[in-house]
C-alpha positions as CSV (number, residue, x, y, z in Angstrom):
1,X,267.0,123.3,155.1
2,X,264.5,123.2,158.1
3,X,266.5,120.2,159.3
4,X,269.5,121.3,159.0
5,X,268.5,124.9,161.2
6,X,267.2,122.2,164.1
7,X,270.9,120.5,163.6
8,X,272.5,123.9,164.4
9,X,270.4,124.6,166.9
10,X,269.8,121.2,169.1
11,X,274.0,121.4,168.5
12,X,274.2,125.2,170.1
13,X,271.8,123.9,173.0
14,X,274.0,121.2,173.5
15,X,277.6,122.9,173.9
16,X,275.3,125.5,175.4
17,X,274.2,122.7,178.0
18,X,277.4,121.3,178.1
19,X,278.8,124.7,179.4
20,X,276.7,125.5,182.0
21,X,276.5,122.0,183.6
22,X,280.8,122.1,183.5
23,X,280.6,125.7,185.4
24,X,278.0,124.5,187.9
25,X,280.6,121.6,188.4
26,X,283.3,123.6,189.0
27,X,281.4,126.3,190.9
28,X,280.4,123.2,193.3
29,X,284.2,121.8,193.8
30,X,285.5,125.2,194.2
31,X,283.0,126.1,197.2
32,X,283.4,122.7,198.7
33,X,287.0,123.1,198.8
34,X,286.6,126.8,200.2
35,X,284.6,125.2,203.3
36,X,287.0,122.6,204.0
37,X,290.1,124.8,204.1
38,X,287.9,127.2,206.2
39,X,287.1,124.5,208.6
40,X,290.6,123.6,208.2
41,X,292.0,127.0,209.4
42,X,289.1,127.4,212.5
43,X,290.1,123.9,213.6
44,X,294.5,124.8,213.3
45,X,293.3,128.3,215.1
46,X,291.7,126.2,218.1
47,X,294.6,123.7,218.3
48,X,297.3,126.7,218.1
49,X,295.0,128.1,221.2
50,X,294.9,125.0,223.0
51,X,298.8,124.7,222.9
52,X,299.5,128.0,223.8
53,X,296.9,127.0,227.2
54,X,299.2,123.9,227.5
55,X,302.3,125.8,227.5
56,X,301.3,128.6,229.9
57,X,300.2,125.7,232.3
58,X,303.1,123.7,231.8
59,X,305.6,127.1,232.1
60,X,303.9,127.7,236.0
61,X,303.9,124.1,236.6
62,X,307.9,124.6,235.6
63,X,308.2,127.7,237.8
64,X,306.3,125.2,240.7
65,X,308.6,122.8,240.5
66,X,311.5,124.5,240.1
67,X,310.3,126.8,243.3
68,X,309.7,123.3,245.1
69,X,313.4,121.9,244.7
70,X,314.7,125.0,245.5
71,X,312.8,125.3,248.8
72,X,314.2,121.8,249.6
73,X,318.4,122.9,249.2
């Protein structure tokens, strides 16, 4: 009888067990991925800013040029 109460009860502690270490898992793959796409967007926000810096400098370099040639007829 007393045996069979530890049974049931080593058995809860173990699905018990089994359950938190699977949410802990989870909870530690879901945050992981939540950094990397956040890094993800900060690092896509400073490329979009550094090609919108390129094409402003290459628009007036445009302008320059175009300015230059027409200077020259």
């Amino acid at each position: 009888m007393v045996g069979k109460k530890l049974d049931v009860v080593f058995s809860s502690l173990k699905d018990n067990f089994l359950f938190i270490f699977s949410f802990i898992f989870l909870l530690i793959i879901t945050v992981s991925c939540e950094r990397s796409f956040k890094d993800f967007d900060k690092n896509l926000l400073e490329k979009k800013k550094e090609l919108e810096e390129f094409n402003e400098k290459s628009n007036i370099r445009k302008e320059e040029i175009l300015k230059s040639q027409n200077e020259q007829d």
